[in-house]
C-alpha positions in Angstrom: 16.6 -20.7 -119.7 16.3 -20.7 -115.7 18.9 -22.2 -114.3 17.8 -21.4 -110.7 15.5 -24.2 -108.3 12.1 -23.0 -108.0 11.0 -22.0 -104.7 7.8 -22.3 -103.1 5.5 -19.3 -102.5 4.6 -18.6 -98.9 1.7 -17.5 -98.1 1.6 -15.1 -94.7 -1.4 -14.3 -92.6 -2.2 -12.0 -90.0 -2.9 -12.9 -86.9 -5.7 -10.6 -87.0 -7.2 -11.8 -90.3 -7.3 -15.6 -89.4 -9.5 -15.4 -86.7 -12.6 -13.2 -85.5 -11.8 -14.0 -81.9 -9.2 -11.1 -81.3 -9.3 -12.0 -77.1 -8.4 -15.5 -77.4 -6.1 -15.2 -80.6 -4.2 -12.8 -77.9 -4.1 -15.1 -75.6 -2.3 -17.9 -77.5 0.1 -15.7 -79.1 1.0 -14.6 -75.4 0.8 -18.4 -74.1 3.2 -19.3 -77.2 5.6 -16.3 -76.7 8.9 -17.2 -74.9 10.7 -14.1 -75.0 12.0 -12.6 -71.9 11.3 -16.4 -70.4 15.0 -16.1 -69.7 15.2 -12.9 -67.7 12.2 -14.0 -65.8 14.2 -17.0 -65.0 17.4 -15.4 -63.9 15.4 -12.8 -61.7 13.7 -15.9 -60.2 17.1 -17.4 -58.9 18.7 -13.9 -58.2 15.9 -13.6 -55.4 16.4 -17.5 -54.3 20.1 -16.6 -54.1 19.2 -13.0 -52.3 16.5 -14.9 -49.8 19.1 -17.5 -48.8 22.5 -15.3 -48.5 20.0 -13.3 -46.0 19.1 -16.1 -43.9 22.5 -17.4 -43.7 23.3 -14.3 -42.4 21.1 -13.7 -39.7 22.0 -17.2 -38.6 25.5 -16.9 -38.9 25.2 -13.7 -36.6 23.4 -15.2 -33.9 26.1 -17.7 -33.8 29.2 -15.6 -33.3 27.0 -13.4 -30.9 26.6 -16.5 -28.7 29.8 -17.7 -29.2 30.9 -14.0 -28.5 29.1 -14.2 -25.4 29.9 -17.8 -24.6 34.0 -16.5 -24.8 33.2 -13.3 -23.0 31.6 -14.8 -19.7 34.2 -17.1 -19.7 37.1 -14.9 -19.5 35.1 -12.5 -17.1 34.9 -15.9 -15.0 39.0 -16.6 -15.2 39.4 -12.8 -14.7 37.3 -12.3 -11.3 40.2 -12.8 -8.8 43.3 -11.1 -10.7 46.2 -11.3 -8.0 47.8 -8.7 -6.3 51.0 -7.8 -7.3 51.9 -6.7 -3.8 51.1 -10.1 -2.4 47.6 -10.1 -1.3 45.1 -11.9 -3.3 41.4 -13.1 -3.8 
């Protein structure tokens, strides 16, 4: 006496076997695939991330240059007539 639930039989195919069309069979199995979909996705935003930290760079130099520049000319401006210890001046 089997005490056990029956199962159903599955039946398996290869891909091969079902259809003639070995070009377009290839195709849908490749359309239908996700694997990897996730490192394609994280490479995707590494490079956004890498693309934007670069041009927030380049801007962020340009700024402190010309606010480098900005401070420099001004205290070369305040600086031009230094007084003479000795009493003379500009």
């Amino acid at each position: 006496m089997n005490h056990w639930p029956s199962v159903p039989r599955v039946r398996f195919e290869s891909p091969r076997s079902s259809s003639t069309n070995g070009a377009g069979n290839a195709l849908q199995r490749f359309v239908g695939d996700e694997s990897g979909q996730d490192i394609v996705e994280y490479a995707l935003l590494g490079a956004l991330i890498g693309i934007a930290a670069i041009l927030t760079w380049q801007q962020l130099a340009t700024t402190v240059g010309i606010t480098y520049g900005t401070a420099d000319a001004g205290v070369q401006g305040l600086s031009a007539c230094t007084p003479d210890p000795g009493g003379g001046g500009c």
